[in-house]
MIDREN-199750 format. One record per atom (N, C-alpha, C, CB): residue in three letters; x, y, z; atom name; residue number from 1. Coordinates in nm, 2 decimals. Atoms other than C-alpha are relative to their C-alpha. Glycine has a CB too. Example, Ala and Ser with C-alpha at 12.3 -4.5 7.8 and 13.67 -1.06 7.14 Angstrom:
2
ATOM res c1 c2 c3 atom n
ATOM ALA 0.09 -0.12 0.00 N 1
ATOM ALA 1.23 -0.45 0.78 CA 1
ATOM ALA 0.09 0.12 0.00 C 1
ATOM ALA -0.10 0.00 0.12 CB 1
ATOM SER -0.09 -0.11 0.00 N 2
ATOM SER 1.37 -0.11 0.71 CA 2
ATOM SER -0.08 0.11 0.08 C 2
ATOM SER 0.04 0.05 -0.14 CB 2
//
This chain:
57
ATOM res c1 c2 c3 atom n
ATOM UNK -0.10 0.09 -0.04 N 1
ATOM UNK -5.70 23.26 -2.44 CA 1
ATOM UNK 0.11 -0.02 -0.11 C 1
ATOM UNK -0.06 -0.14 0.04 CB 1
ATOM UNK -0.10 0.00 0.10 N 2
ATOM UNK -5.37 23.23 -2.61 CA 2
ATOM UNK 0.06 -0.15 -0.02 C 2
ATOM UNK 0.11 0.10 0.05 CB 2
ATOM UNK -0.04 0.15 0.07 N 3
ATOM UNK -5.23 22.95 -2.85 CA 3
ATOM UNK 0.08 -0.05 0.11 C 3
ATOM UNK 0.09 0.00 -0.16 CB 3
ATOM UNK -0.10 0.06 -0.08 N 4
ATOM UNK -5.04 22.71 -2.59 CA 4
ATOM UNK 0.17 -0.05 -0.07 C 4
ATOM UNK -0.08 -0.14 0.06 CB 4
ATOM UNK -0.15 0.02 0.06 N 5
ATOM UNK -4.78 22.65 -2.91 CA 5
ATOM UNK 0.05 0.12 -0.05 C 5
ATOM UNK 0.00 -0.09 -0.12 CB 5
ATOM UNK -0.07 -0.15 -0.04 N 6
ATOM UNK -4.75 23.01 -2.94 CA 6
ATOM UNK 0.08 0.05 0.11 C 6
ATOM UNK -0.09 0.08 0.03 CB 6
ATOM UNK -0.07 -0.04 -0.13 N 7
ATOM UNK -4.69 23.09 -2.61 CA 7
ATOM UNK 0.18 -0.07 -0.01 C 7
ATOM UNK -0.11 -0.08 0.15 CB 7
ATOM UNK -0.14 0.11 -0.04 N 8
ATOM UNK -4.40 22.74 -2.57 CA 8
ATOM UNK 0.11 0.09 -0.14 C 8
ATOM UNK -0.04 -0.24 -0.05 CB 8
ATOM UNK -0.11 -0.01 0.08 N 9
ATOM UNK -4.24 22.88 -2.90 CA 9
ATOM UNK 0.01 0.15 -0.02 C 9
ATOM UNK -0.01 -0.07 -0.13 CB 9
ATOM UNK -0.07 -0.14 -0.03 N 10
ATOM UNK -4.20 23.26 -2.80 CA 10
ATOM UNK 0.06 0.01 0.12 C 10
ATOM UNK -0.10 0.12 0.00 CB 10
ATOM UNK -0.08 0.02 -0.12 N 11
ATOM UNK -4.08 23.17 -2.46 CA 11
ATOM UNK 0.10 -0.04 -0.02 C 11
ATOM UNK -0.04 -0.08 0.08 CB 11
ATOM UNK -0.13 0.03 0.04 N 12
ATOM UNK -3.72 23.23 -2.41 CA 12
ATOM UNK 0.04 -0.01 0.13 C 12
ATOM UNK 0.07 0.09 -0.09 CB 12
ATOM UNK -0.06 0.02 -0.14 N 13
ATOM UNK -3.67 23.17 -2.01 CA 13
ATOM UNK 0.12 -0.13 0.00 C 13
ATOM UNK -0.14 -0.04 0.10 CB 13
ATOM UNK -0.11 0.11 0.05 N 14
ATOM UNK -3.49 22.82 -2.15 CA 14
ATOM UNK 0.07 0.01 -0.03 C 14
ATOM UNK 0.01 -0.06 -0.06 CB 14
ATOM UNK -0.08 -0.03 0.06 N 15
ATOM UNK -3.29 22.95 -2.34 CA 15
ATOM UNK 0.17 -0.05 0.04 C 15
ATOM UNK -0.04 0.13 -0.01 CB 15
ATOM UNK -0.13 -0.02 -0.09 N 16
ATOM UNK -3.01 23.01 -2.09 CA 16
ATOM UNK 0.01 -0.12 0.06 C 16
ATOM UNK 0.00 0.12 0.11 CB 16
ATOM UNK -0.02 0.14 -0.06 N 17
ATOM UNK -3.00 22.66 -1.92 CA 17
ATOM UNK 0.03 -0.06 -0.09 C 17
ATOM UNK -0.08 -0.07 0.07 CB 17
ATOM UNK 0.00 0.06 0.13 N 18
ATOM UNK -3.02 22.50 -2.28 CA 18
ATOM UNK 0.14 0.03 -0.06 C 18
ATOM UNK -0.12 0.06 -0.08 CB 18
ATOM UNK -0.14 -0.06 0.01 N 19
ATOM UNK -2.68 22.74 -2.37 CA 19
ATOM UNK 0.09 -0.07 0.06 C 19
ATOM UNK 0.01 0.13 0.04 CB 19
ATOM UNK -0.12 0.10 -0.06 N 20
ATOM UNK -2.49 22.62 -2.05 CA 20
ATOM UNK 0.05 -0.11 -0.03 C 20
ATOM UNK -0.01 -0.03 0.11 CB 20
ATOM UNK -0.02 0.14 0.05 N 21
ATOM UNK -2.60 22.28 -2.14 CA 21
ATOM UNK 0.12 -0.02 -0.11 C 21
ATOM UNK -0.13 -0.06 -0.06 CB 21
ATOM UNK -0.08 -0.05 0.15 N 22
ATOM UNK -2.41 22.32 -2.48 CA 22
ATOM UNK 0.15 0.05 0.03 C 22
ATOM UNK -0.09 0.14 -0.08 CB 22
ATOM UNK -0.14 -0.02 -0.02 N 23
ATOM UNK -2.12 22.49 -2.37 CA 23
ATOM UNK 0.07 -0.11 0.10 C 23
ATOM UNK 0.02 0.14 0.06 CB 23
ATOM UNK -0.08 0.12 -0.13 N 24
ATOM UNK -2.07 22.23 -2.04 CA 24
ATOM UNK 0.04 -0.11 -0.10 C 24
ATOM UNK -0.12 -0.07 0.16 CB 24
ATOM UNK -0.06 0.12 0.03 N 25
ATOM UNK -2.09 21.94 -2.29 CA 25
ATOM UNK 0.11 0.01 -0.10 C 25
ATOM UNK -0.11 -0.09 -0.05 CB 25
ATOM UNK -0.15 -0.02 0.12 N 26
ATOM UNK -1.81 22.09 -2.55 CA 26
ATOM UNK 0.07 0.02 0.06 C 26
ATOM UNK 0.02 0.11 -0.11 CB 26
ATOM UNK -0.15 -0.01 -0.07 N 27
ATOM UNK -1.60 22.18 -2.28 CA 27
ATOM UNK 0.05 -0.12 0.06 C 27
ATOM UNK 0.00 0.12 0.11 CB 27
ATOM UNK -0.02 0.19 -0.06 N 28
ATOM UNK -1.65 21.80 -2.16 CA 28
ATOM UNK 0.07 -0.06 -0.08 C 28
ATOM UNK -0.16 -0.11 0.01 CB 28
ATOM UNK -0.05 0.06 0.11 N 29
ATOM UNK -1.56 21.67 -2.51 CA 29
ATOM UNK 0.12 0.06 -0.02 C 29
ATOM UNK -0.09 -0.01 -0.11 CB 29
ATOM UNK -0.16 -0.09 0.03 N 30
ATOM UNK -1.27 21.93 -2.58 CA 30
ATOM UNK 0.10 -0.07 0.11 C 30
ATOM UNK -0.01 0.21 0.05 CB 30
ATOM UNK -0.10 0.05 -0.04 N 31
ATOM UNK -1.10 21.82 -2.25 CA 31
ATOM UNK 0.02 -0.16 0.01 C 31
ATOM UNK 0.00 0.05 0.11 CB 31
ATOM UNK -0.05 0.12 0.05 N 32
ATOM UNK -1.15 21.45 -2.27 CA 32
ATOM UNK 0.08 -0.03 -0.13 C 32
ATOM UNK -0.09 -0.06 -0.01 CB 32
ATOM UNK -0.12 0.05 0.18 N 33
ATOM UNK -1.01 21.44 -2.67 CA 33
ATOM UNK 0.12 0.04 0.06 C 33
ATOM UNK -0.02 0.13 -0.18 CB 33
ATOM UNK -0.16 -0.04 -0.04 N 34
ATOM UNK -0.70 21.68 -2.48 CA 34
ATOM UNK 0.08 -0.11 0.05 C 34
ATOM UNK 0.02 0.11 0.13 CB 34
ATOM UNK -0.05 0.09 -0.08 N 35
ATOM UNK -0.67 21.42 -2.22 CA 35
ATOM UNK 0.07 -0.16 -0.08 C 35
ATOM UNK -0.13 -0.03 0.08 CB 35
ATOM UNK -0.02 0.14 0.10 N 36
ATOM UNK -0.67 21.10 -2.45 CA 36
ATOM UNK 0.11 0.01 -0.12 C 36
ATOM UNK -0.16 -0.03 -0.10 CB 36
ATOM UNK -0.11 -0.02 0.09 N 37
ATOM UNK -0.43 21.27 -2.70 CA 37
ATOM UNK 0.11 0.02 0.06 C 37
ATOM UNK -0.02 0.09 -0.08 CB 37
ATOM UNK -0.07 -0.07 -0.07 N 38
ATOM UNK -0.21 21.38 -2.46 CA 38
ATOM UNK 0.08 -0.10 0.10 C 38
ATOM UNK -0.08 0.09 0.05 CB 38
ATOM UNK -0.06 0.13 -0.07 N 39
ATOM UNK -0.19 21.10 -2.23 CA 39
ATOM UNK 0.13 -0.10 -0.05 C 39
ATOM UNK -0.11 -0.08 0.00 CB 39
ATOM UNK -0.18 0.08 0.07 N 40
ATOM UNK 0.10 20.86 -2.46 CA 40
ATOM UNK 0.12 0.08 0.06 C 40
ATOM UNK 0.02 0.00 -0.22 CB 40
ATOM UNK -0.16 -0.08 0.01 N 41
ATOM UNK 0.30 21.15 -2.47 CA 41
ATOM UNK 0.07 0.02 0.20 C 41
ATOM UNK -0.03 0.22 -0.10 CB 41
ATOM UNK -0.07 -0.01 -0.15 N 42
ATOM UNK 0.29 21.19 -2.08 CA 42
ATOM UNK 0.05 -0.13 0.07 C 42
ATOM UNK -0.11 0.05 0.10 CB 42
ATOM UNK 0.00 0.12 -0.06 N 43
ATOM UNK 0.29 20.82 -2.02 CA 43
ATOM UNK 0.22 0.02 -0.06 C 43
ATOM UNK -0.16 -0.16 -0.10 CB 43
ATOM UNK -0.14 0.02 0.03 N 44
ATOM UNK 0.65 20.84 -2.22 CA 44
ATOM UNK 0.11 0.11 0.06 C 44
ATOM UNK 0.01 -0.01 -0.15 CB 44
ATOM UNK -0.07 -0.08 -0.03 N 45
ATOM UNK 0.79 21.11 -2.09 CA 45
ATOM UNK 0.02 -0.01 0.18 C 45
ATOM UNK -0.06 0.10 -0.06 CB 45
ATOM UNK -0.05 0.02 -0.14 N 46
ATOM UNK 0.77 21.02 -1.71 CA 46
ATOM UNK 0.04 -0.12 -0.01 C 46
ATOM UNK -0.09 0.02 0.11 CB 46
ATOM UNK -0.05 0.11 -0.04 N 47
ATOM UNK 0.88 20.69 -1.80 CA 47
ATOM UNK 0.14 0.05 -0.05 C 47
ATOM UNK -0.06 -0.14 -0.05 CB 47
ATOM UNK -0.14 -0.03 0.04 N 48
ATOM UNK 1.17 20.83 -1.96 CA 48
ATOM UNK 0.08 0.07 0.12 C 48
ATOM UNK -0.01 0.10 -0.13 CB 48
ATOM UNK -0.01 -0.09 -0.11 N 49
ATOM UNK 1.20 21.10 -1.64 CA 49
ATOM UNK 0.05 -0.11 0.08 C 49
ATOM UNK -0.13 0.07 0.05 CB 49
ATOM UNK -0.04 0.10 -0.12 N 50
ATOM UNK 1.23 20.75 -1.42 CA 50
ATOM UNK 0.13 -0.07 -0.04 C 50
ATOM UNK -0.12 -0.12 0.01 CB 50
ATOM UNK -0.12 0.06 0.04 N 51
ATOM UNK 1.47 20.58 -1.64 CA 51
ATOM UNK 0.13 0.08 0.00 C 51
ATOM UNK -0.02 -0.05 -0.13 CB 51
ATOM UNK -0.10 -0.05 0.01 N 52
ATOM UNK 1.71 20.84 -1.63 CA 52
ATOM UNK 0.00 0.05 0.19 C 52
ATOM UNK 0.00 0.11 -0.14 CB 52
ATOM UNK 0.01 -0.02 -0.08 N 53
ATOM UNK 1.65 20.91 -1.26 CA 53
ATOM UNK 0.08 -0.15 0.07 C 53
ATOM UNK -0.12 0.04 0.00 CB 53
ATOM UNK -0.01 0.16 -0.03 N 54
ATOM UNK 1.71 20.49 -1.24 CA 54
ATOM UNK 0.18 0.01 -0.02 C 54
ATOM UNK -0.09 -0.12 -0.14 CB 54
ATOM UNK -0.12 0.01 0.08 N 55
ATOM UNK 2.01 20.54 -1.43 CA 55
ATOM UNK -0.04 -0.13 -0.11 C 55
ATOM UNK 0.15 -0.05 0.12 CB 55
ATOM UNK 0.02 0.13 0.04 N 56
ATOM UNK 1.87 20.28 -1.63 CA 56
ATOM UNK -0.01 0.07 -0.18 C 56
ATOM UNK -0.16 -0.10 0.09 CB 56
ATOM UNK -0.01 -0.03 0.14 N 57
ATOM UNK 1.95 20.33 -2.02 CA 57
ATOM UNK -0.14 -0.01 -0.10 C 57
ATOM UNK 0.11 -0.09 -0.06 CB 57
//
């Protein structure tokens, strides 16, 4: 019979779900930081888009 902590720590079937995991949550964090940094500049720039649409100085 073979070591059961042998076996768990030469098994690599995980591997690949464990990876996605990892990539899905940096590509989660990358676009939220985009979003959050990004956002002021859009917030001012369609209000600016309105005010000059308004005519409003």
């Amino acid at each position: 019979m073979t070591n059961p902590l042998k076996r768990f720590v030469e098994d690599i079937t995980g591997v690949t779900t464990v990876e996605y995991a990892l990539a899905g949550s940096l590509l989660t964090v990358a676009l939220l930081s985009a979003f959050l940094l990004l956002s002021g500049g859009i917030k001012f720039a369609i209000s600016d888009i309105a005010s000059a649409l308004s005519g409003t100085p």
